[in-house]
N, C-alpha and C positions, 0 to 999 in steps of 0.2 A: 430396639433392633439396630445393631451397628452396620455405620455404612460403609463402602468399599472404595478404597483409592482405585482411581486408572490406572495405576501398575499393578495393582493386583485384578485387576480385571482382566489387563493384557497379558497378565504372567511375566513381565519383565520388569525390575526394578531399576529405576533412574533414579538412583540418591539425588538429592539437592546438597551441593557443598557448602559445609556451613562451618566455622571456624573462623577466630578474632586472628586465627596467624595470617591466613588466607588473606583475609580482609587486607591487611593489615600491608600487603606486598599488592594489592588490585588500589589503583589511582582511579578518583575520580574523570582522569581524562580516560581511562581505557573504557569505560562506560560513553562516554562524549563520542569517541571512535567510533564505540560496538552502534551508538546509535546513527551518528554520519553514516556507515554504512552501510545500514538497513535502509534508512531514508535515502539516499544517494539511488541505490543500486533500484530500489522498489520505484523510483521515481519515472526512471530510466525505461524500467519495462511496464509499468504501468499507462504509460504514454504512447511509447511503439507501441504494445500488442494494444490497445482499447483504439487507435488510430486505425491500425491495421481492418479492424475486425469492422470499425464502424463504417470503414468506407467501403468494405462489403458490403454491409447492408444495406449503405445511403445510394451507391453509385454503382454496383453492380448486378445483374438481374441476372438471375437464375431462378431454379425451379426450389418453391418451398421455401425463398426468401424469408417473408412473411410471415409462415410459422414457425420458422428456427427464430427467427427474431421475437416473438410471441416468449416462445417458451425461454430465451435468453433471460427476459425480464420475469419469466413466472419466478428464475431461480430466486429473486429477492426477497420474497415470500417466506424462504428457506430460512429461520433461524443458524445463529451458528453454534448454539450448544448442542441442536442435531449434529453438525459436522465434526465435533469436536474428538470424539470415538474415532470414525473412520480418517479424518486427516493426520492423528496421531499414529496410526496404525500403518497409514501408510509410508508415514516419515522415519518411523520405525526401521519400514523394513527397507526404506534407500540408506539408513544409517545416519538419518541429518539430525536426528537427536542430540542436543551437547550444542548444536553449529548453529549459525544466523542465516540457514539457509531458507530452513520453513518459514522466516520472516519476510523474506525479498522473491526465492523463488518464484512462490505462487502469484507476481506481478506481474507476469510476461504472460500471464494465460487471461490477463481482461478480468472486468467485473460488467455484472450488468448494467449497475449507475452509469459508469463511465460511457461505458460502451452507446449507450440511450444518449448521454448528454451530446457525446460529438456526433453522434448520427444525425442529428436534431440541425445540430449547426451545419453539416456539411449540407442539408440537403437544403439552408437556405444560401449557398453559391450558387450563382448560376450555372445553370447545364450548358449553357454558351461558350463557358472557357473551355470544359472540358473538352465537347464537340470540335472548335477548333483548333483545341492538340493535337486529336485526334488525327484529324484533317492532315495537319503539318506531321504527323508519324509517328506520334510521340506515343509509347507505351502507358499499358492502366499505371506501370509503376511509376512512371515517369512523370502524370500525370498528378499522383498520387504525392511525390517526394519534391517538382519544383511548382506545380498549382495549390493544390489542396492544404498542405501543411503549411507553407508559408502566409494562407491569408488563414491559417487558424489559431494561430499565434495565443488570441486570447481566451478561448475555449482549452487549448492545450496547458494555458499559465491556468488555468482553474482547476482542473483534474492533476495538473503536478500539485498546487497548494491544497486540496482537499487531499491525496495520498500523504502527502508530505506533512501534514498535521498528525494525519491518522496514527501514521508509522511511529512519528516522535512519541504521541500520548499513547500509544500502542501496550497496555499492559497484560491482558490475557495471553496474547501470542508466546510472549517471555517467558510467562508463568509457566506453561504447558512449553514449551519445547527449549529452554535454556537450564539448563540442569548445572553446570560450571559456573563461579562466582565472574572468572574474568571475561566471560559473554555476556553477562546479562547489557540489559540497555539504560538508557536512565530513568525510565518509569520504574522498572524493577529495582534497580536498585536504589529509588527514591524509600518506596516503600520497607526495603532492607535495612535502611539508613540508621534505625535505631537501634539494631542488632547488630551493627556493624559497631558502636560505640560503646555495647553494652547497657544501650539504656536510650532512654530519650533526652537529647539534648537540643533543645530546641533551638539554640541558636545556627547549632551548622544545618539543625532540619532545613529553617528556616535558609538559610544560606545557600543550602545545593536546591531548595526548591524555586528559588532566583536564575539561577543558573541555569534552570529548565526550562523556566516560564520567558524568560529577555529574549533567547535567540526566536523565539515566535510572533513577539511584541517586534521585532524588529523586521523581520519579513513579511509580516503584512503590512507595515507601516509603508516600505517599500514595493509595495506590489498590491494595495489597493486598487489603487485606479485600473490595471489590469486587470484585477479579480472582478472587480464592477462592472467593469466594459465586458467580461467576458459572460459573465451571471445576464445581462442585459442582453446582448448579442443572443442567447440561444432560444432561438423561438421553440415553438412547438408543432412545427410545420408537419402535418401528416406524411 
């Protein structure tokens, strides 16, 4: 019994462009780009909104805290080959199909890891600073943007470098929503790479897969100690 592509599921077909002329005008570095800025941008909002969100939960009291934050982390539970149907469908219909939007967008709305990890850390700051901004009239946001983020520095470099891994090695996302050769990123086009040449050649395999793996070998090499201290720093303070 044959099985059915997602576009014919959805009734809309998304060719994947495939052609050596194509290739052949798409550089290595446009790939490097398409990826800086998925990674850049996803980095960005993935920081703001999981900051945002956690210092709601850690430092703000309202009603139902508690179990919005419950069910925040049920969502991880959630595989993502369940979502994979309805996020396509709904990228569909904003038209971000072809673009590197379904990549990065979805960064500014939080994940629940994130969101758990710095909640964790905020709420081991003392409630004393706060109270005395307070005091001196300083707004939640205020609060929020010259207390809060500045001593979380190393909590904040963890959840950039965890996004910022994800994003690079990121190859499902591509697969499913990069339809155009000169979008794809360099996971996908890692894997492309020998259809691109007509065959397997292993030496440039070997060569562009250098080129993927160094710029990560090098930023953590530079930003251990802060990945450490920040992995370290976040208790599990109830």
């Amino acid at each position: 019994m044959g099985g059915r592509s997602l576009d014919e599921v959805e009734g809309h077909a998304a060719p994947r462009e495939t052609g050596l002329s194509e290739d052949a005008a798409v550089s290595f570095g446009t790939f490097l780009r398409n990826t800086l800025v998925v990674c850049v941008l996803g980095v960005l909002g993935t920081v703001l909104s999981n900051a945002i969100i956690a210092y709601g939960f850690a430092r703000i009291r309202w009603r139902g805290r508690d179990t919005v934050f419950a069910l925040t982390l049920a969502t991880m539970m959630i595989p993502f080959p369940v979502l994979m149907v309805p996020l396509y469908s709904v990228f569909r219909t904003l038209g971000w199909i072809g673009t590197l939007k379904p990549l990065w967008v979805p960064a500014f709305l939080g994940s629940a890891f994130n969101i758990f990890l710095m909640r964790q850390f905020f709420r081991t700051i003392p409630e004393e600073l706060s109270e005395a901004a307070r005091i001196d009239g300083c707004s939640e946001w205020g609060i929020f943007w010259r207390i809060m983020l500045p001593l979380s520095k190393p909590v904040l470099m963890v959840v950039a470098l965890f996004h910022f891994l994800h994003s690079w090695n990121d190859f499902m996302g591509p697969l499913l929503y990069l339809t155009r050769r000169h979008t794809f990123t360099l996971a996908l086009a890692l894997q492309n790479y020998q259809s691109m040449h007509g065959g397997v050649q292993w030496h440039h395999l070997m060569a562009a897969s250098a080129i993927v793996v160094i710029p990560i070998i090098i930023l953590f090499f530079f930003t251990q100690k802060t990945f450490i201290k920040g992995i370290a720093t976040t208790g599990l303070k109830g």
